[in-house]
C-alpha positions in Angstrom: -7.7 15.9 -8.3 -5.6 18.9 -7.0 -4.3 16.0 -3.8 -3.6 13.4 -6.5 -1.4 15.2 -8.8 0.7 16.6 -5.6 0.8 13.2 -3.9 2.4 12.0 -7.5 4.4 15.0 -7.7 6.0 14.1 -4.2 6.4 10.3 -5.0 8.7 11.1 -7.9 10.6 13.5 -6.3 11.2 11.0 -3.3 11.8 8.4 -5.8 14.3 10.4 -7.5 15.9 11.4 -4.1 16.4 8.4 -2.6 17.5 6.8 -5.8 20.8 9.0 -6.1 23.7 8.6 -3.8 25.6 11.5 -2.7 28.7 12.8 -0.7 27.8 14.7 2.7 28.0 18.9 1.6 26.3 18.0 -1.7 24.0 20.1 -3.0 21.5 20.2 -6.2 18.2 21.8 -7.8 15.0 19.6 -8.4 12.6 21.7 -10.4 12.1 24.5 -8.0 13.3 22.3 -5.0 16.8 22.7 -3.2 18.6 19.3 -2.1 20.8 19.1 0.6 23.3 15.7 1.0 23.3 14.9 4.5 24.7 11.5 5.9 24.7 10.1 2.5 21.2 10.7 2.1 19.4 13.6 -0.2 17.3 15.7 1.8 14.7 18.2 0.0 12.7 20.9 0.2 8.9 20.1 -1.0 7.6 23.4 -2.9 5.0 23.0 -5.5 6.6 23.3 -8.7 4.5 24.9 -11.3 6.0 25.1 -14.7 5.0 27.9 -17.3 5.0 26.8 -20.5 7.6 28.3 -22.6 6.2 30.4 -25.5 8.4 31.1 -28.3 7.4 34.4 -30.6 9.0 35.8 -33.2 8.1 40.2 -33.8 10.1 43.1 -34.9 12.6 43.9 -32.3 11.7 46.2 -29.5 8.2 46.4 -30.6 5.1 46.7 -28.2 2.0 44.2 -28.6 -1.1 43.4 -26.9 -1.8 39.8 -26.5 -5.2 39.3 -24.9 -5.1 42.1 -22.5 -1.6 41.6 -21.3 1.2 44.2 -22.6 4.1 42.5 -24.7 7.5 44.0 -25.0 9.7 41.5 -27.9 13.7 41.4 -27.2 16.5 42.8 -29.4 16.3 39.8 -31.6 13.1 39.7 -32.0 13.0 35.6 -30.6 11.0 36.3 -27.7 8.8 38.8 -26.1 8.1 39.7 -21.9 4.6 40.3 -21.0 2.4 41.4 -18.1 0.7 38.5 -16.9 -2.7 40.2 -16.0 -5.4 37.7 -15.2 -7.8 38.6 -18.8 -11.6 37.9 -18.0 
């Protein structure tokens, strides 16, 4: 499963890559991959790109909350918090 989803992962990024012209020098971001124009062509690192989903929490500014057994600490206006990211068993 793991060798599908990366061998589909690569095909779109190729697909994208080679789909876009470019000027020699240019450079650009792909999810977490840098791209590099080089004779006209895109060329690409290949890192695995996992995406966190984003989480959107509302609490009382500054506060400090457990959520499973991670530590959260919620920002100055009280849209968001930072947590440890302890695997909980």
């Amino acid at each position: 499963m793991k060798t599908i989803i990366l061998c589909l992962i690569f095909s779109v990024l190729v697909a994208t890559v080679l789909s876009d012209e470019c000027n020699p020098g240019d450079t650009k971001k792909i999810d977490c991959n840098s791209c590099k124009c080089t004779n006209g062509v895109w060329a690409c690192s290949r890192r695995l790109c996992i995406s966190r989903p984003t989480r959107e929490t509302h609490c009382t500014p500054g506060s400090t909350f457990k959520k499973d057994c991670n530590t959260c600490v919620c920002n100055q206006d009280g849209t968001n918090a930072a947590c440890t990211l302890k695997a909980c068993l």
